[in-house]
Backbone bond lengths (Angstrom), bond angles and torsions (degrees), N, CA, C in turn:
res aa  C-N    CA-C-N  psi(-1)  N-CA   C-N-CA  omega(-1)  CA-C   N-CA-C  phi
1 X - - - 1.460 - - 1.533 109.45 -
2 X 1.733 123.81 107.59 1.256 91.86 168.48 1.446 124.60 -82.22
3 X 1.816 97.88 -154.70 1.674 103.81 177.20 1.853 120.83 -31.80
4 X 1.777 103.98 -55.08 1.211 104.29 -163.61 1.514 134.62 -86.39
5 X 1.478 106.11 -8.18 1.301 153.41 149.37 1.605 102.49 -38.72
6 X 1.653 93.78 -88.59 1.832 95.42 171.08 1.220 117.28 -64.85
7 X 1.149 141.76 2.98 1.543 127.74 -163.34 1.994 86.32 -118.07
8 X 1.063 129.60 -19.13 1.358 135.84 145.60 1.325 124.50 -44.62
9 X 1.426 106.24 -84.61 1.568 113.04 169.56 1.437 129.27 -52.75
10 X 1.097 121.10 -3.37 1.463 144.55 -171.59 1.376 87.68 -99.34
11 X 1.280 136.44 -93.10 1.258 143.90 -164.02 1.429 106.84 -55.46
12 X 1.525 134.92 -4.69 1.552 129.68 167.85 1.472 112.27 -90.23
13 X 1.654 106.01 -47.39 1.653 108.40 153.78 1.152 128.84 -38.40
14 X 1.290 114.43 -37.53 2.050 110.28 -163.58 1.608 75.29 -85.19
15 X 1.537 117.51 -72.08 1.683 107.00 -159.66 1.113 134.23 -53.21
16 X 1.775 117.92 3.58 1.187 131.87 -177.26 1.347 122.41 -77.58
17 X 2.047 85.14 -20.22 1.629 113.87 -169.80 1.802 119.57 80.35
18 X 1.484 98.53 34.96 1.810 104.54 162.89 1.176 104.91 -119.10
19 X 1.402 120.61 170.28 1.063 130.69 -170.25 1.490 126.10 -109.26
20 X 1.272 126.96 161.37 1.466 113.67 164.73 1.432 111.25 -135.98
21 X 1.364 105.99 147.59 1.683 133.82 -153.99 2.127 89.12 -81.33
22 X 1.195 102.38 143.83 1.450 119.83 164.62 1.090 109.33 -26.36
23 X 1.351 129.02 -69.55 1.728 132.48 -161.50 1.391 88.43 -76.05
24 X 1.262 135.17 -29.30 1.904 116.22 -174.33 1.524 92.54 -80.07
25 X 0.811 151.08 -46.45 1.412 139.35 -164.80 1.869 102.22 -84.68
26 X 1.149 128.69 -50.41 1.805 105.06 148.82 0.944 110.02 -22.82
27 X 1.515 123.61 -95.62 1.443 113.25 177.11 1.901 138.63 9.18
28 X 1.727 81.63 -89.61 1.428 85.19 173.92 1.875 124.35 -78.82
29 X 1.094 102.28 1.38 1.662 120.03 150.21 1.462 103.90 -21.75
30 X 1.674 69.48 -87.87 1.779 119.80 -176.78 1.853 122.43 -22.84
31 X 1.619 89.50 -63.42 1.434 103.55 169.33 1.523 122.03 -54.45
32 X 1.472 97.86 -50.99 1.651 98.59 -163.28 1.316 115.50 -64.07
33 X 1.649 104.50 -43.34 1.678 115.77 -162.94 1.955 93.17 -64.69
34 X 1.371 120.71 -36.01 1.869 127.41 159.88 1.256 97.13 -26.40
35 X 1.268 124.30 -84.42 1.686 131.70 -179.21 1.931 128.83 -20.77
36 X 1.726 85.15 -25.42 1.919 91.82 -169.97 1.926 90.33 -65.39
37 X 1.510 94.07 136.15 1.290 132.14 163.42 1.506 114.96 -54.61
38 X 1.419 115.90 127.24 1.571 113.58 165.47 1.396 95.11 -73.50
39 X 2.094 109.32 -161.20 0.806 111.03 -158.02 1.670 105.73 -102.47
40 X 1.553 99.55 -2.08 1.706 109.96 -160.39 1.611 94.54 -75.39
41 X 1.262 115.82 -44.04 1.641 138.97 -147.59 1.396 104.84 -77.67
42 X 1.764 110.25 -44.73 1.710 116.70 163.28 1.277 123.13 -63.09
43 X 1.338 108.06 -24.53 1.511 99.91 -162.01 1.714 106.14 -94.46
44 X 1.523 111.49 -35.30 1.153 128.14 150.12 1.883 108.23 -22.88
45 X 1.131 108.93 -89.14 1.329 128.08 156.57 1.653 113.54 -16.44
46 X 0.960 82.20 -66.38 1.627 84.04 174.29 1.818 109.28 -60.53
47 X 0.771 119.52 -74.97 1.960 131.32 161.88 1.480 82.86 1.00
48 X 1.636 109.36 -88.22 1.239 136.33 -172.52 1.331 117.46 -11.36
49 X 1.630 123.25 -54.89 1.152 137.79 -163.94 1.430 112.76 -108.92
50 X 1.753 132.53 6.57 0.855 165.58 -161.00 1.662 118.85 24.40
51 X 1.455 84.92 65.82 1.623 103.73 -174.88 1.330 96.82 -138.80
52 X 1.558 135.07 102.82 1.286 127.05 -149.01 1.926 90.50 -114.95
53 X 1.036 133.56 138.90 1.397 150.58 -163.42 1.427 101.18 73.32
54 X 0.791 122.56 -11.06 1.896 121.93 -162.48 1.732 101.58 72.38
55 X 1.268 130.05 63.98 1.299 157.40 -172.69 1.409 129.78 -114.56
56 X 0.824 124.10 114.26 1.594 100.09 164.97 1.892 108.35 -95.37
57 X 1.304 124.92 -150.02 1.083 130.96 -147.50 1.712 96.21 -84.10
58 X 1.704 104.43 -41.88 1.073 119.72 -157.19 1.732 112.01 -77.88
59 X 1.734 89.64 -22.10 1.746 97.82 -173.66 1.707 117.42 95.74
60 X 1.445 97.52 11.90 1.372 84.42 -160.62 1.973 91.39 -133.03
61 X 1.729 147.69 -31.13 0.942 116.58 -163.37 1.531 98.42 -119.71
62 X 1.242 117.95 138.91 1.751 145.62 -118.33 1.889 84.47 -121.55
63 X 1.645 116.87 68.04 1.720 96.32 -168.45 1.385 108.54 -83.77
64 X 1.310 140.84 -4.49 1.064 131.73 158.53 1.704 142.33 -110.09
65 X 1.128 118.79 -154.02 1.583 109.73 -178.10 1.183 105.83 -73.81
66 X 1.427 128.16 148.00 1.619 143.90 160.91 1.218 116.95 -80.05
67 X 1.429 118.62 -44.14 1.523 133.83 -165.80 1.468 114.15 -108.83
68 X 1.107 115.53 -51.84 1.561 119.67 -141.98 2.095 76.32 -126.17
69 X 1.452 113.56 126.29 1.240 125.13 160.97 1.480 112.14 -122.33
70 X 1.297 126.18 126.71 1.702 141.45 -158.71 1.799 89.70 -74.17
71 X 1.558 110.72 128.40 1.341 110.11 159.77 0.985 134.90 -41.05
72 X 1.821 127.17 151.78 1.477 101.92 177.86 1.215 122.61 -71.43
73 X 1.002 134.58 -11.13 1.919 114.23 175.96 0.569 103.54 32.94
74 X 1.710 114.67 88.19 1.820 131.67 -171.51 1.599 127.05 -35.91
75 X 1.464 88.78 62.31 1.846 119.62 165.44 1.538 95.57 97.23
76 X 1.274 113.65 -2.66 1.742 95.38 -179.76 1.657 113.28 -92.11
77 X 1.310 120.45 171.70 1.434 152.78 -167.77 1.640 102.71 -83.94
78 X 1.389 115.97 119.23 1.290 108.45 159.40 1.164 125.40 -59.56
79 X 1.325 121.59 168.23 1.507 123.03 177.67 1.705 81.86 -104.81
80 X 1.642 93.80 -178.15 1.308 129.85 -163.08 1.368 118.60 -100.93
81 X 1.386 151.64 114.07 1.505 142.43 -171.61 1.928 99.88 -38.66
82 X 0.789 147.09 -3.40 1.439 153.42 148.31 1.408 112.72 -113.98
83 X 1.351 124.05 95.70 1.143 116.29 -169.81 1.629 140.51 -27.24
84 X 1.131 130.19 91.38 1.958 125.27 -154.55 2.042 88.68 -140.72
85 X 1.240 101.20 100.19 1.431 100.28 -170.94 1.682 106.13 -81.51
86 X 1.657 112.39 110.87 1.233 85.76 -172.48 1.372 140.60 -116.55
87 X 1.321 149.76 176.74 1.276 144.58 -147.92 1.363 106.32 -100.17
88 X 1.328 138.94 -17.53 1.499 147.65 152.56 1.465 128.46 -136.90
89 X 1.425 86.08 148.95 2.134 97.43 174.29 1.113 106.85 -48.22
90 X 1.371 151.82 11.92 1.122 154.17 152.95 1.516 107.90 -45.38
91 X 1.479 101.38 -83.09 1.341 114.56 -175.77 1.457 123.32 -73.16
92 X 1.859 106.73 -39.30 1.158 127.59 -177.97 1.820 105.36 -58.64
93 X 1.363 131.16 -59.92 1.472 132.75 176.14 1.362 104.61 -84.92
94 X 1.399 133.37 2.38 1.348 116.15 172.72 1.891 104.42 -87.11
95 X 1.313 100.33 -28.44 1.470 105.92 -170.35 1.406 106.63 -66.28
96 X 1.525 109.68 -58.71 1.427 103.84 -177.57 1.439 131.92 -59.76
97 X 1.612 91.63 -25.31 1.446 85.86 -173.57 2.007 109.64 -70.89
98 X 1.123 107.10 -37.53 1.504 120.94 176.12 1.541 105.84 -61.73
99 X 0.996 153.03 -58.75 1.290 170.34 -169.96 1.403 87.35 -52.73
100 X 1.263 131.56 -63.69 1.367 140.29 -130.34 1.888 90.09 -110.23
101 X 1.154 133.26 -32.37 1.299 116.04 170.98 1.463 107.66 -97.66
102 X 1.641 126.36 6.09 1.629 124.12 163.68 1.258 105.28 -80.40
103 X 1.360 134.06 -15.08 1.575 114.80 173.16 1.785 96.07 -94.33
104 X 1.215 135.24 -42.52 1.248 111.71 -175.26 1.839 103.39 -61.48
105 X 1.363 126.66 -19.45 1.463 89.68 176.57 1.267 114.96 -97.37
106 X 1.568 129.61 22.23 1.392 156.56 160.23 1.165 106.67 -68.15
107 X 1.380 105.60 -59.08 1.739 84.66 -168.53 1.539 103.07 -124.13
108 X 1.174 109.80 29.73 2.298 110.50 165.44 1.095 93.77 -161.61
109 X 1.858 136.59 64.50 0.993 135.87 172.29 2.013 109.84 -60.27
110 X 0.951 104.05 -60.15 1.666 115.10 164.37 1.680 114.21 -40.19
111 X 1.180 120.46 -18.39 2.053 114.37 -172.83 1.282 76.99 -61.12
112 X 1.218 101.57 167.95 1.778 132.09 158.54 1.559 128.34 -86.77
113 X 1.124 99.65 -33.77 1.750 115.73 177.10 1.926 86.82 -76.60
114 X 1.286 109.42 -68.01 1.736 110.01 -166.92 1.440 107.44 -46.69
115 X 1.463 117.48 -27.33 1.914 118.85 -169.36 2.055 90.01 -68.49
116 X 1.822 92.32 -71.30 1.440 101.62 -172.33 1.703 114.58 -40.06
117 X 1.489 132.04 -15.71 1.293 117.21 -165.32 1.549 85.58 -129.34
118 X 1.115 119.40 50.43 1.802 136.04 175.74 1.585 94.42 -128.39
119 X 1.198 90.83 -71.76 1.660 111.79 -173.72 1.812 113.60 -47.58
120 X 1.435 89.80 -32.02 1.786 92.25 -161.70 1.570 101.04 -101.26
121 X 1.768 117.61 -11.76 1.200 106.34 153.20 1.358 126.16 -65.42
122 X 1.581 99.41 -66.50 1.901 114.04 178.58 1.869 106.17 -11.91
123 X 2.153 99.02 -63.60 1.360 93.71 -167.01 1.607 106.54 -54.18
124 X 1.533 97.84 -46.48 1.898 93.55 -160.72 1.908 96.75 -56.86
125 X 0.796 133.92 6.06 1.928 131.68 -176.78 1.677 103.77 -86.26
126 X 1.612 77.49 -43.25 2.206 90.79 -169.49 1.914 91.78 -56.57
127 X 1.180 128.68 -27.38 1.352 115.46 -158.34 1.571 107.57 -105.49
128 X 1.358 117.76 8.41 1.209 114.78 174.40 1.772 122.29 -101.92
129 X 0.994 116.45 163.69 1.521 101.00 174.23 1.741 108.75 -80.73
130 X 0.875 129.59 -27.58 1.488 130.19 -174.29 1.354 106.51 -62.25
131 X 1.161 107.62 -26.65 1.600 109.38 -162.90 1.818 99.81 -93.25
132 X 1.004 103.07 -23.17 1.487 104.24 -176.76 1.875 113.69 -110.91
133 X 1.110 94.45 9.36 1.776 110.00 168.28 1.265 97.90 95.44
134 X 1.529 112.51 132.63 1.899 112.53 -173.77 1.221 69.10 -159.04
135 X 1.552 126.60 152.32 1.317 150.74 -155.82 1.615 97.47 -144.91
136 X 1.408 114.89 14.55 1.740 103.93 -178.47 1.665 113.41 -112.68
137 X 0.899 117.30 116.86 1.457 109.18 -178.97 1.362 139.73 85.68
138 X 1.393 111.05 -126.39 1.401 102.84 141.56 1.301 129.55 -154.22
139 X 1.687 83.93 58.66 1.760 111.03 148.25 1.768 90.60 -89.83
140 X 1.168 133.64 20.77 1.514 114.52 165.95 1.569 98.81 -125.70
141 X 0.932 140.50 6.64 1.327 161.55 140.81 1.791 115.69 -73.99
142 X 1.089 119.70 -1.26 1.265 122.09 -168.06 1.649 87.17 -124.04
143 X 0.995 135.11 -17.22 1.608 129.78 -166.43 1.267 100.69 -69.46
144 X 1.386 106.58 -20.23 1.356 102.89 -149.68 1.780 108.77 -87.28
145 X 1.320 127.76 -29.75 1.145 157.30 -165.96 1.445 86.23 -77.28
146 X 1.144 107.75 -71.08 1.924 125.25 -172.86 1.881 99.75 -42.89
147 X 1.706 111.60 -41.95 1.294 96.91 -163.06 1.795 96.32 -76.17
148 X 1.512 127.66 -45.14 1.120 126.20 -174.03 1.489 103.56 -52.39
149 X 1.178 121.33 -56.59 1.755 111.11 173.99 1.658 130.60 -27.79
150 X 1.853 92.20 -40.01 1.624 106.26 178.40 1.442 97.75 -68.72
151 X 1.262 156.00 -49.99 1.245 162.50 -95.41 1.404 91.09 -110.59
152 X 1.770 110.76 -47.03 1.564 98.96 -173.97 1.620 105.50 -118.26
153 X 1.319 132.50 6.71 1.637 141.10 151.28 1.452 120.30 -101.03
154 X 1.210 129.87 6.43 1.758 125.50 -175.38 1.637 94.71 -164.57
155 X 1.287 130.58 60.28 1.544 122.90 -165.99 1.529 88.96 -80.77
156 X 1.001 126.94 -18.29 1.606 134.40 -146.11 1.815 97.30 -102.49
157 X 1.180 101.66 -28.59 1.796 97.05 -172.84 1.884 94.29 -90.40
158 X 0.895 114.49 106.49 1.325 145.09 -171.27 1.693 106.26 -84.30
159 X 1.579 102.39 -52.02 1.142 108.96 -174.23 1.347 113.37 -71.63
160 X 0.987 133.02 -36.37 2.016 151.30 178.54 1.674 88.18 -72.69
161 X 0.884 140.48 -62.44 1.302 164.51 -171.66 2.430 105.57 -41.07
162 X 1.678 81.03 -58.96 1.389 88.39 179.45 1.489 112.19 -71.10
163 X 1.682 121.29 -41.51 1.336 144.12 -124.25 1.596 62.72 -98.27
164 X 1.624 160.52 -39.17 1.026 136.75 -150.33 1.536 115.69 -100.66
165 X 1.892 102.95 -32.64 1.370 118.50 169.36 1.691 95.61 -53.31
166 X 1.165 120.17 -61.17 1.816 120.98 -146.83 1.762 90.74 -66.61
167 X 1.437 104.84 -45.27 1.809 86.41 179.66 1.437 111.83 -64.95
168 X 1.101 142.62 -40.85 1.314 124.16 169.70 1.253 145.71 -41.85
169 X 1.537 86.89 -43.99 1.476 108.26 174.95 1.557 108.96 -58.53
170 X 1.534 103.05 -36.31 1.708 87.41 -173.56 1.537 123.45 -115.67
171 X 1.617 81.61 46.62 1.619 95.80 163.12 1.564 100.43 -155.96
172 X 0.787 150.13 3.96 1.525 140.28 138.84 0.884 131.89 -28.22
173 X 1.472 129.45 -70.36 1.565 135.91 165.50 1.675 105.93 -38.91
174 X 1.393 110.95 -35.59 1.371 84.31 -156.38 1.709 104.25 -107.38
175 X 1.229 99.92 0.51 1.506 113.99 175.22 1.857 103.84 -78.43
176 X 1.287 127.11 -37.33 1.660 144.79 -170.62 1.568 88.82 -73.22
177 X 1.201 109.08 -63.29 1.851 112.57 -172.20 1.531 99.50 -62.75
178 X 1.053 151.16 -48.19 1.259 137.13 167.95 1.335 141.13 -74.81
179 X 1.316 91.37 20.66 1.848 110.03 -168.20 1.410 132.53 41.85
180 X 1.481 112.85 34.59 1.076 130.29 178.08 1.380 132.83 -87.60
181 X 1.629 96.97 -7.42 1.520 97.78 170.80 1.538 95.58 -142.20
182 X 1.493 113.60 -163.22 1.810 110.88 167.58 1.610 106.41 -98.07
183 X 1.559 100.41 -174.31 1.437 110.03 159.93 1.881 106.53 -82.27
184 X 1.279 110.25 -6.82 1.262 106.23 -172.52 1.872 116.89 -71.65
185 X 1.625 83.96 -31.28 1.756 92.54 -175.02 1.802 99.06 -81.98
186 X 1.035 143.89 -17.47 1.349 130.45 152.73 1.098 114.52 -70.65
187 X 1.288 126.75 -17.76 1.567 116.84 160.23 1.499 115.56 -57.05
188 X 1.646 109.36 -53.31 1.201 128.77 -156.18 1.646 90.51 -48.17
189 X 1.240 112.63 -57.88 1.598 141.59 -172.38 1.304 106.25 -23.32
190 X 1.558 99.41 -55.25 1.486 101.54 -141.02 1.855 79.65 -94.55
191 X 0.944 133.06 -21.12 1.661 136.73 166.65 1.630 116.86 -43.13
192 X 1.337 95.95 -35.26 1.554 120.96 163.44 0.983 117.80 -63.92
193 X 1.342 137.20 -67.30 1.244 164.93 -159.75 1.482 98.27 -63.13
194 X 1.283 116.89 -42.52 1.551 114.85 -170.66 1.915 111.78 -97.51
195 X 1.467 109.29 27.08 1.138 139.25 -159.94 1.459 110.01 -108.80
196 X 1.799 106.57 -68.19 1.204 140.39 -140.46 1.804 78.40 -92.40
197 X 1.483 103.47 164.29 1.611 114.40 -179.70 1.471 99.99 -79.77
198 X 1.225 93.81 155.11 1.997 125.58 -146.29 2.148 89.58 -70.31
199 X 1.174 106.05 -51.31 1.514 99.78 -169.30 1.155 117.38 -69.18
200 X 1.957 119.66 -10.02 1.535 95.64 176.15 1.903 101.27 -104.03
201 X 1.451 116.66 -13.90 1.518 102.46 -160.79 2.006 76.90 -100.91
202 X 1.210 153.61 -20.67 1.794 121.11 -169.66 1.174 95.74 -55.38
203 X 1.347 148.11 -54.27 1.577 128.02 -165.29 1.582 117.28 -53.52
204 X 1.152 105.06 -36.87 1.832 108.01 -177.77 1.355 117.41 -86.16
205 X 1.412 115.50 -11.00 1.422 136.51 178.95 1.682 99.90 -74.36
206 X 1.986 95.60 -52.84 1.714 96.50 -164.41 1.585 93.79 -72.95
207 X 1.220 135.13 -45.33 1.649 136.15 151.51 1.900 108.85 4.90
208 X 0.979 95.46 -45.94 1.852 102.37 -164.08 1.504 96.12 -116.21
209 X 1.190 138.40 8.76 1.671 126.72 -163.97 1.565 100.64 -66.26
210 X 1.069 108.86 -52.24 1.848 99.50 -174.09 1.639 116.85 -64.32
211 X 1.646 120.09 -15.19 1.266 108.57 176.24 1.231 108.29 -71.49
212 X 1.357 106.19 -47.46 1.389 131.24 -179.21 1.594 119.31 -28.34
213 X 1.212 98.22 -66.78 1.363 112.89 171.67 1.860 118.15 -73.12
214 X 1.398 116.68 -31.34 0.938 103.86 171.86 1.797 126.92 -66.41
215 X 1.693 103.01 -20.58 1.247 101.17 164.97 1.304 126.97 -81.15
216 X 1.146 141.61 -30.55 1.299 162.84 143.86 1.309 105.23 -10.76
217 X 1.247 105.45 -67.88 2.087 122.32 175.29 1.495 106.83 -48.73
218 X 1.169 135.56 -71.89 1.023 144.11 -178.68 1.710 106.75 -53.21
219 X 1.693 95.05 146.07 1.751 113.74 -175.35 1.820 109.28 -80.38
220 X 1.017 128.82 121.03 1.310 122.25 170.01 1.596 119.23 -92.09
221 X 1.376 106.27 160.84 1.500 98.09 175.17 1.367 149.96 -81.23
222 X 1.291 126.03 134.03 1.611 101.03 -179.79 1.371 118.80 -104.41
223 X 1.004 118.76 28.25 1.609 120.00 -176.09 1.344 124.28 -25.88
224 X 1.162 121.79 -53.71 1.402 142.52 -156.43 1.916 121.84 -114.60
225 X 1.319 110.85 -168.43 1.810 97.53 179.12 1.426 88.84 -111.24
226 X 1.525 136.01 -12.43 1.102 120.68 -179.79 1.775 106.56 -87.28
227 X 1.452 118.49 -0.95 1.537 119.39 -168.18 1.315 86.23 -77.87
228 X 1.557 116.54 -54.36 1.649 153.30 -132.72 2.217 78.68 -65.65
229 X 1.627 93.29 -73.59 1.589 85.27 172.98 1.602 140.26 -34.21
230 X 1.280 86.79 -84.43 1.524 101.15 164.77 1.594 135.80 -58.37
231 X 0.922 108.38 -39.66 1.876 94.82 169.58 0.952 111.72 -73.20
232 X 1.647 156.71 -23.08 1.135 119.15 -163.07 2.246 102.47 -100.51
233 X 1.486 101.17 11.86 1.668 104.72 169.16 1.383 75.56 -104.14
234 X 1.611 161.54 -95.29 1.343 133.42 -131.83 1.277 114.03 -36.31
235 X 1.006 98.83 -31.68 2.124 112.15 -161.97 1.461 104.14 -63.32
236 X 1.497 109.20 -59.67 1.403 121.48 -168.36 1.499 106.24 -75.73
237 X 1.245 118.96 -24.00 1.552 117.34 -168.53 2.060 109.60 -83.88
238 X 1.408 99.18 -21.73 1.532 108.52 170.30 1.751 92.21 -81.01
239 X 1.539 127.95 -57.80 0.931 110.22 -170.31 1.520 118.72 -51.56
240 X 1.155 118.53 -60.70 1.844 114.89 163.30 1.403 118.66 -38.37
241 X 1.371 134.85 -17.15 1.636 121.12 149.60 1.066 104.11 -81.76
242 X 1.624 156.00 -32.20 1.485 144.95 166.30 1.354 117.73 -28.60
243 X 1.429 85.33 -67.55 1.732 108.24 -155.88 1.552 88.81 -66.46
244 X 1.065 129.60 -15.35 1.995 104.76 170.51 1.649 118.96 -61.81
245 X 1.283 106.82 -13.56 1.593 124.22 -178.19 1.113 82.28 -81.09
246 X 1.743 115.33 131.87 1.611 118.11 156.20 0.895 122.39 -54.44
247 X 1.223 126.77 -41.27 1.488 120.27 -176.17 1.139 125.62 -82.41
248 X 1.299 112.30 17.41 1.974 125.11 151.89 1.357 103.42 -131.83
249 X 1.395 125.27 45.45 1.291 126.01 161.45 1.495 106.40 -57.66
250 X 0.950 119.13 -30.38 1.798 137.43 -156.26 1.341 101.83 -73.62
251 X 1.285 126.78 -29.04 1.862 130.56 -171.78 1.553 98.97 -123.39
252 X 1.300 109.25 60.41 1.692 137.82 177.46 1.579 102.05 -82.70
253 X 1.379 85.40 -50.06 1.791 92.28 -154.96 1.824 111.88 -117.31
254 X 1.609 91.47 -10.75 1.274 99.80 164.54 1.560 137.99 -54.46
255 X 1.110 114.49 133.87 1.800 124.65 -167.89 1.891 111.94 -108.59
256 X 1.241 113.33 129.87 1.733 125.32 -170.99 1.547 80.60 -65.78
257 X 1.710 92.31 159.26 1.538 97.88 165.28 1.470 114.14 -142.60
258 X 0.839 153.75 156.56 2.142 159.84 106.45 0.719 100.94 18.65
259 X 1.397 144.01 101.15 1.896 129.18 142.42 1.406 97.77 -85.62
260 X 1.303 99.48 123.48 1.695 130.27 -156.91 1.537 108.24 -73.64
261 X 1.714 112.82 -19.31 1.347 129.40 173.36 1.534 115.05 -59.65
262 X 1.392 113.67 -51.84 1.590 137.13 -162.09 1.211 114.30 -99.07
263 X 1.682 113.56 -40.07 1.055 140.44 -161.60 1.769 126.05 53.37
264 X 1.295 91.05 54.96 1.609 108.67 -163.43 1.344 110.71 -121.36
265 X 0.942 132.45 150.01 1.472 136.56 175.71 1.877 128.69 -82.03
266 X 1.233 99.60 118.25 1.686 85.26 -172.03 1.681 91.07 -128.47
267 X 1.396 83.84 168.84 1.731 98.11 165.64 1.732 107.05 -140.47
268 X 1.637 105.99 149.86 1.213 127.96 -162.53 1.556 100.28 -101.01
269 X 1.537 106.52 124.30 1.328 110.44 -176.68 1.584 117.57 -110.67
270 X 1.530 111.07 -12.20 1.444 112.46 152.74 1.146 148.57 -27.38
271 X 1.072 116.15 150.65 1.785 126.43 -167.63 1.702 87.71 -69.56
């Protein structure tokens, strides 16, 4: 299994709402921090994407990964911890790399190597446009990764924190109506949302409650081994932005299930 493999299945486990024991999270410590990139392999990478130091003109904004560079996946694009298949290393190596150093500061917030490659992301974020709200492409598809990163490395910067919710917010609607992004990246969103501390995301949560729930109601599919994966963490990860609404405190701990008839996935929104 490599890095992105486990740093997948890891993040469907926690959002499923199970847990993992001390020595499993050593473990996958273990593995990921294996994964950090020399300097030949980034810069390569960098060549690759024709951004050579990871530079722009000026010398100063840092648009890709420092540490962690996404395998080749024989020339293809990673997907997104919510599935969002994407069309550049923008989003595709911005995700992983963020994704993949938010569980090392999850579970070895205290290492020294994990602080220094926290710290030395955050800055390289301040210098990008994605990180500071860019509405083009998908550097506005990339905010989104960047904001979940803050959620578990900067819970405390509130202000970076808001300044990324409010740009989203006011380009979402109109990015969905123009088919410019998926329904997957408002998933991603709201995955966030149920992340970030309770007093700034319940208003943007109650913002979406009827989609929310209207997807919830409805049976999804399992056709496939990639459905089999992924839907039943989409399911639970909208449900964990619900349940911040009191009045679905009650489907906290609740799990989607198979109706064995259809063979489809539902979740129970009952008292």
């Amino acid at each position: 299994m490599d890095a992105h493999e486990l740093m997948i299945k890891t993040n469907y486990y926690l959002i499923e709402g199970s847990e993992l024991t001390r020595g499993q999270k050593i473990k996958i410590v273990r593995q990921l921090l294996a994964a950090k990139n020399d300097e030949r392999t980034k810069n390569n990478f960098y060549r690759g994407v024709k951004y050579p130091g990871n530079s722009d003109n000026n010398g100063s904004g840092r648009m890709y990964p420092a540490y962690f560079i996404p395998p080749y996946n024989n020339g293809g694009k990673l997907q997104t911890i919510i599935p969002v298949s994407p069309k550049t290393q923008i989003l595709s190596a911005n995700a992983y790399e963020l994704e993949l150093i938010r569980l090392l500061v999850l579970f070895a917030p205290d290492d020294p190597e994990i602080i220094e490659i926290k710290n030395g992301t955050l800055a390289r974020l301040r210098t990008t446009c994605f990180g500071n709200g860019c509405p083009a492409g998908e550097c506005f598809h990339s905010s989104v990764p960047v904001l979940r990163f803050l959620a578990a490395a900067a819970p405390d910067d509130t202000v970076w924190i808001k300044k990324l919710i409010s740009f989203f917010n006011a380009y979402i609607d109109e990015k969905l109506k123009a088919k410019k992004c998926g329904a997957n990246l408002l998933r991603y969103y709201w995955l966030c949302l149920s992340e970030l501390p309770v007093e700034i995301t319940t208003p943007k949560i109650k913002k979406y409650e009827n989609r929310i729930v209207s997807q919830l109601k409805r049976g999804h599919s399992m056709n496939n081994e990639n459905d089999k994966t992924y839907r039943p963490a989409m399911i639970c990860a909208i449900r964990n932005a619900l349940a911040r609404l009191p009045e679905y405190a009650h489907i906290k701990n609740r799990r989607p299930f198979v109706n064995p008839k259809d063979g489809r996935i539902y979740f129970n929104l009952d008292l």
